[in-house]
C-alpha positions, 0 to 999 in steps of 0.5 A: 339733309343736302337740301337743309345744307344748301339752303344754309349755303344760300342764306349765308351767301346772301349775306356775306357775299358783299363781304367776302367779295369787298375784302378779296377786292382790296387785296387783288385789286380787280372787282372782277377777280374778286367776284371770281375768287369769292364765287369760288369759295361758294363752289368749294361750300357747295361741294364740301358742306354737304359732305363735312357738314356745316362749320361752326361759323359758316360765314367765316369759313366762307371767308378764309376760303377765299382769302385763301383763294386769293392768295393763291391768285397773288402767288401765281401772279408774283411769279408771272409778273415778278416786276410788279412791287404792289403785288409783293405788298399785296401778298405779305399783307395777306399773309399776315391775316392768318385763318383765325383772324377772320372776325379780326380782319372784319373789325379793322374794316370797322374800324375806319369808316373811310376804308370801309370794305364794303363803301370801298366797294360801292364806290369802286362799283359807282365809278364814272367810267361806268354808265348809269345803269351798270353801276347800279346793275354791279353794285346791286350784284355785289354787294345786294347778292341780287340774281341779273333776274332780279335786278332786271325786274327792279329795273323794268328791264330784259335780263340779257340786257342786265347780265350784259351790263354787269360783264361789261362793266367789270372789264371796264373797271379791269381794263382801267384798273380803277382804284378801290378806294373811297373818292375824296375831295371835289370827286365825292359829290360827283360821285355820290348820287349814283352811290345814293340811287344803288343803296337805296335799291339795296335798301328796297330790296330788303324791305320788299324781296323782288322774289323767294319766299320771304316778304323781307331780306331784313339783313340787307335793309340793316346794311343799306342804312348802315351804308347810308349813315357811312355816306352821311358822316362822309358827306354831312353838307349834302342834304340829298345824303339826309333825305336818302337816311332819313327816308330809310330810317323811317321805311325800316321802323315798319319792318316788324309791323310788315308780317304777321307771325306767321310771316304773312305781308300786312300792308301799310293800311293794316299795320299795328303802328304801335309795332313801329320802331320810333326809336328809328322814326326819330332818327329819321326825322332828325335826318329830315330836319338836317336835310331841311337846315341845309336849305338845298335844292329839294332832291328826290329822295328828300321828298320821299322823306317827306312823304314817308313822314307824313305815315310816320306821323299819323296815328291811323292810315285815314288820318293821314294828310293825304292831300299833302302825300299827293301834292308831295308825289306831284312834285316828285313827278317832277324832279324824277318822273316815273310811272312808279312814282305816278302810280304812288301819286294815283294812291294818294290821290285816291285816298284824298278825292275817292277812288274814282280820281284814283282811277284817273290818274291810273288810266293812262299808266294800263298803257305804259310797256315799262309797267306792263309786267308790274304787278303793283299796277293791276293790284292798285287797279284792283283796289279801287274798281273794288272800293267802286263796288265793280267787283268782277273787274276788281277780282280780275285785276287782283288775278292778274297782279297776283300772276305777275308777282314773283314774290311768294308773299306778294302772291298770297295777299294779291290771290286772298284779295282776288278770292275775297272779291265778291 
């Protein structure tokens, strides 16, 4: 029974910590606080939950509580700090969300797309006093509810290396006691593209959990793009905001046909394209279309619009242009050059000159650190040494990318792979 209880617990944080996390931070105004207060109304769940049982409405209990928690914070702070006037407004403003609000308190965020909590927060987490990389380490944190571990494997990176980021980052924001609000005016554009990089990793993580159970985390997917069409309304002259829409939109009309009933991962070759949402297909390609009318700088999420709409086009998976696919990886490799994108890159090329070009194109990646734990890389491999007919090859590359992968899911289609090369 416990176990159910904290599986529940987890699940509900997992979707609601962004939440919580944002409307504690606009009243205390410190991120840092904010994430402590929240944290603390997990304790409290984790400690009473088992014992009362679940409340009717797990996620709002999680809410008041710390609501509560900062109340109790502004309270002490009042009084050390009773000169503090904000402090005096902060608390009378809490005050007046009663506990029985909660679903009213969410609606008023609604309400405003510029005082959206949880845009607030992106932006706040995404402030320039912070480098790259930690913005996207605390936002990821925040509001994807994602461990420093897998952070770290999304980023190639060591974990002390992550967690170090995102104390720092906090302090930073802490000792320059940044604003939580949304920039407007001339610092928007400045600021969105670390915004844009951030949810679309909140994005790729919903669409393919870093670890757990689930091949999917659809509830963060639902946010990144209602994040995203926040950006778009806010900034309907930048074609980059299009192209990041547009590319989510059509990733997410994949969603249903992704498992089985089971829950198994069917991979992109082997979906049913009638389960494609196309209601979101068109959006995405009108989100593309407004991207294109812009006439800007082609960016990179554009072209991976691009390219998400050549699938999304196609009636079959060998129907697909995939000469266009791999000219439009080849020119993303040069607007933001990964060996991630490079890889992508082997697969188009494969599928458009045969599996030995693929190979190719891979060889020099097998020597890359940055991929070395990277289990896409081994399973890709595994692919084409298989399509060759270099069976035994292939079976090892399978094992090894099966090894690596810390998604459960992952790991079952990569072993099946390994177990069916004969």
């Amino acid at each position: 029974m416990h176990s159910q209880v904290h599986d529940t617990i987890a699940a509900v944080w997992r979707i609601e910590s962004a939440r919580i996390v944002a409307t504690v931070a606009r009243r205390v105004h410190d991120l840092g606080v904010a994430e402590e207060l929240a944290q603390d109304a997990l304790v409290a769940a984790l400690e009473r939950w088992p014992l009362d049982g679940l409340p009717d409405n797990p996620a709002a209990w999680l809410m008041t509580t710390a609501r509560n928690r900062a109340l109790d914070h502004l309270r002490h702070r009042q009084m050390a700090e009773a000169k503090h006037e904000n402090l005096a407004r902060d608390l009378d403003a809490l005050e007046a969300l009663t506990v029985p609000d909660f679903v009213d308190a969410l609606d008023e965020a609604r309400q405003d797309d510029i005082g959206d909590d949880l845009l607030r927060l992106i932006f706040t987490a995404c402030h320039p006093i912070l480098s790259t990389e930690a913005r996207t380490a605390l936002t990821l944190k925040l509001l994807g509810g994602l461990s420093t571990h897998e952070i770290a494997r999304a980023y190639l990176v060591p974990e002390p290396t992550v967690a170090q980021r995102i104390v720092r980052a906090k302090r930073s924001l802490s000792e320059a006691s940044v604003p939580f609000e949304v920039p407007r005016g001339p610092a928007l554009p400045e600021r969105l593209p670390a915004v844009l990089e951030v949810v679309y990793l909140i994005f790729n993580e919903g669409y393919t959990a870093t670890s757990g159970a689930d091949w999917m985390r659809p509830a963060l997917c639902d946010e990144a793009l209602r994040l995203g069409r926040m950006l778009a309304e806010l900034a309907p002259d930048l074609a980059e905001v299009h192209g990041l829409v547009a590319l989510m939109e059509v990733q997410a009309s994949r969603l249903a046909a992704r498992v089985d009933a089971q829950g198994q991962a069917i991979l992109l070759a082997d979906q049913n394209r009638a389960r494609w949402d196309h209601l979101l297909i068109r959006r995405g390609l009108a989100a593309l279309a407004r991207a294109q009318a812009l006439q800007q700088a082609i960016g990179s999420y554009r072209l991976q619009a691009e390219i998400a709409a050549c699938h999304a086009r196609a009636p079959s998976a060998p129907a697909t242009d995939w000469a266009r696919i791999a000219a439009l990886y080849a020119q993303l490799m040069q607007v933001a050059p990964s060996p991630v994108v490079e890889l992508n890159r082997a697969v188009a090329v494969s599928m458009a000159q045969g599996p030995a070009a693929g190979l190719t194109v891979i060889e020099p990646l097998l020597a890359d650190k940055a991929l070395r734990r990277y289990h896409w890389l081994p399973a890709v491999q595994g692919d084409l040494l298989h399509k060759l007919g270099r069976v035994d090859e292939a079976r090892a590359a399978f094992s090894r990318a099966a090894e690596l992968a810390s998604n459960e899911r992952e790991r079952a289609v990569l072993l099946a792979r390994a177990q069916s090369a004969l």
